[in-house]
C-alpha positions, -999 to 999 in steps of 0.1 A, spaced: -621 576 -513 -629 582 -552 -626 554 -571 -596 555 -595 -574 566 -561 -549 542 -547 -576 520 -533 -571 516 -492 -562 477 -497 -534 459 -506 -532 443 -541 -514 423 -555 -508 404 -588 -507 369 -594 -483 347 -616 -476 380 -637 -510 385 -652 -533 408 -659 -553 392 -625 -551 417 -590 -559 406 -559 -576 426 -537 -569 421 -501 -593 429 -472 -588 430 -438 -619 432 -413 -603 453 -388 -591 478 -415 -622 480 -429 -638 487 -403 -615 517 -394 -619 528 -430 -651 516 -448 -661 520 -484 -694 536 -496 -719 509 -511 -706 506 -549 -669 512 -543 -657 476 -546 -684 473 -578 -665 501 -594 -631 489 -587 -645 461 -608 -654 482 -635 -623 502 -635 -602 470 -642 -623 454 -665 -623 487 -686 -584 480 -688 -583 445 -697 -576 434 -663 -593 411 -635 -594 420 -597 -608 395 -570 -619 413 -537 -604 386 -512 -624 394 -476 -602 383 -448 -640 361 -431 -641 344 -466 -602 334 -462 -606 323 -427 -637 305 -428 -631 292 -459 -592 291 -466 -591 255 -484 -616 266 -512 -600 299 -517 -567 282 -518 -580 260 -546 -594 286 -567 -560 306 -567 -541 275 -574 -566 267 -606 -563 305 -623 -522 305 -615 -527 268 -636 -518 247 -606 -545 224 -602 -550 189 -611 -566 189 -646 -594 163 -658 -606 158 -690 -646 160 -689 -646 131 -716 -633 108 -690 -662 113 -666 -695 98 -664 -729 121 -654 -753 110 -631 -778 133 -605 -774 136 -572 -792 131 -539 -794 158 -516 -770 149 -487 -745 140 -514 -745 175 -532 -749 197 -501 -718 178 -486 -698 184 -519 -709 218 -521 -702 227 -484 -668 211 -489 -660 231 -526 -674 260 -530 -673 295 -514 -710 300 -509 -736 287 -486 -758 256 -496 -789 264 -514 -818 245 -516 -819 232 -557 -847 212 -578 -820 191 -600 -784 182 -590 -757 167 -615 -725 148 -607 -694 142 -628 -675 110 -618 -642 101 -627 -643 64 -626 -610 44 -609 -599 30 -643 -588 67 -650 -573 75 -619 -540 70 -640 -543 103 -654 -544 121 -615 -508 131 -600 -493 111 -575 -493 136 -548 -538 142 -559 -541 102 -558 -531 104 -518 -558 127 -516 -586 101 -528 -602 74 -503 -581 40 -507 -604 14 -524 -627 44 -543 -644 29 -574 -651 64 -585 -642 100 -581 -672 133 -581 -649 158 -592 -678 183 -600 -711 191 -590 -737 217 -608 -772 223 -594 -805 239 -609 -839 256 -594 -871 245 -606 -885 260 -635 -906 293 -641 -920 303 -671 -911 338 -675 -915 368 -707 -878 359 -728 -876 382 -758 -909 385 -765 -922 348 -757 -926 324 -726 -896 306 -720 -891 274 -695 -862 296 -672 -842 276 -653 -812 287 -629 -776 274 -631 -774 278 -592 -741 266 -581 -713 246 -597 -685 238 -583 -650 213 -591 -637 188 -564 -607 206 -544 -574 216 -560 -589 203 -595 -602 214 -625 -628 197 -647 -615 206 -682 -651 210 -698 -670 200 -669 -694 224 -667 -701 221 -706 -711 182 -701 -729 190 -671 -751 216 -691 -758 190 -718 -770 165 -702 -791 190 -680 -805 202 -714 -810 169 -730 -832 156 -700 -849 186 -688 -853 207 -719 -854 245 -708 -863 271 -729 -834 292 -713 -804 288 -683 -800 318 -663 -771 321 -637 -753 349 -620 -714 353 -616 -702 371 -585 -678 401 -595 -665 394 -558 -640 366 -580 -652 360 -616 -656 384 -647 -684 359 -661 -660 355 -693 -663 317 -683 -699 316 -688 -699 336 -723 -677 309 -738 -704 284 -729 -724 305 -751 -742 327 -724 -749 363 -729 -747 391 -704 -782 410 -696 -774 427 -667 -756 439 -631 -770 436 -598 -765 462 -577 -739 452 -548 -758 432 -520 -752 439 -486 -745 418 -456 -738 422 -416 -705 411 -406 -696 396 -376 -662 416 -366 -655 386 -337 -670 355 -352 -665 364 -390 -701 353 -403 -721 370 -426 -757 379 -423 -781 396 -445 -798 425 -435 -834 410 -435 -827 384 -411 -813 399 -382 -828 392 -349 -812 424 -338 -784 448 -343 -750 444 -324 -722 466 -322 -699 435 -335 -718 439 -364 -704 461 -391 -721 466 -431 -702 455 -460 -713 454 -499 -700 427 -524 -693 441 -557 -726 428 -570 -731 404 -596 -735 395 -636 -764 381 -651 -761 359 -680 -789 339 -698 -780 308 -720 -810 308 -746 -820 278 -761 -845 261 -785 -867 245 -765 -902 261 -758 -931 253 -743 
């Protein structure tokens, strides 16, 4: 099907803004698939008019229905909002940011060199509704409402020099919140005690337009191509291509829409 065509999926719009969501059901696709750079596109084609799409994949629903739910509820402007000024950064062991991450965010757990924390200490629960207070541990002294991770560094050719590159791997808020200005404070005190030359990161066009990123001061340098995976039509998990023990006929190809690159560049050099 051409792209521009009445795409085979349902969308719909949410809260009455310029934001479509973009249904897709396994069995359907499977009957009907897409060539490689449709959903990529369909991105494009949006964008082009001032609009947003997020391709919603009924495995990424199922398997992960409570972090999907929480991401719709923060861009209708439903979620519980917390100032970032009222939270304190700290790093994080590894158990404690895998389990966060596993818990709040869409993607798998990657392994990451540094991991940051936001708490929101208990003399602040105050500013938490009622009904977002029954969902914190009775007796909690504190609150991680946001987690951000980075890779080790590599020095890499920046615009014309070496630059210390680091990757903004994953960041993530705590369920059915949002961190006004988490990520912000997170990056600052990332930058004040590791001192990169630059922050690279990548937003999937799967849900964001990367628009969050550029007002953090990030400019876009690219588009990777869409990456492909193997779904499981039965058990609904994902695998990529390369590490497949062997093919099955459960097994059916589907392409994200790719992603943005963005690169925060900064003063410090090596």
């Amino acid at each position: 099907m051409a792209v521009g065509a009445e795409t085979p999926f349902p969308l719909l719009k949410l809260a009455g803004k310029a934001l479509f969501l973009h249904l897709i059901v396994v069995k359907r696709y499977r009957e009907q698939p897409t060539e490689p750079f449709f959903f990529q596109h369909l991105s494009d084609n949006f964008g082009q008019r001032g609009e947003r799409i997020i391709h919603l994949w009924e495995d990424v629903w199922r398997l992960k229905k409570e972090v999907v739910q929480s991401r719709l509820r923060a861009l209708a402007g439903q979620s519980q909002r917390i100032p970032a000024r009222l939270t304190q950064v700290r790093r994080l062991d590894r158990p404690t940011t895998a389990a966060f991450l596993d818990h709040n965010h869409l993607q798998v757990v990657t392994l990451s060199k540094y991991k940051y924390g936001l708490f929101l200490p208990a003399r602040y629960f105050r500013v938490l509704s009622d009904d977002y207070q029954k969902t914190v541990d009775s007796g909690a002294t504190e609150l991680l409402v946001a987690v951000a991770t980075f890779s080790h560094p590599r020095t890499i050719p920046r615009n014309g020099k070496l630059s210390r590159s680091v990757e903004l791997v994953r960041f993530a808020n705590r369920l059915n919140c949002t961190v006004v200005g988490g990520l912000d404070k997170l990056l600052k005190a990332f930058i004040q005690e590791q001192h990169p030359g630059d922050i690279m990161t990548y937003a999937d066009r799967d849900w964001s337009d990367g628009r969050s990123y550029e007002k953090l001061g990030f400019e876009r340098v690219g588009t990777t191509a869409p990456q492909e995976f193997w779904l499981d039509a039965e058990t609904l998990v994902r695998h990529y291509p390369h590490r497949l023990a062997e093919e099955s006929e459960e097994l059916i190809p589907v392409h994200n829409a790719g992603s943005l690159k963005f690169v925060l560049n900064l003063d410090y050099t090596d």
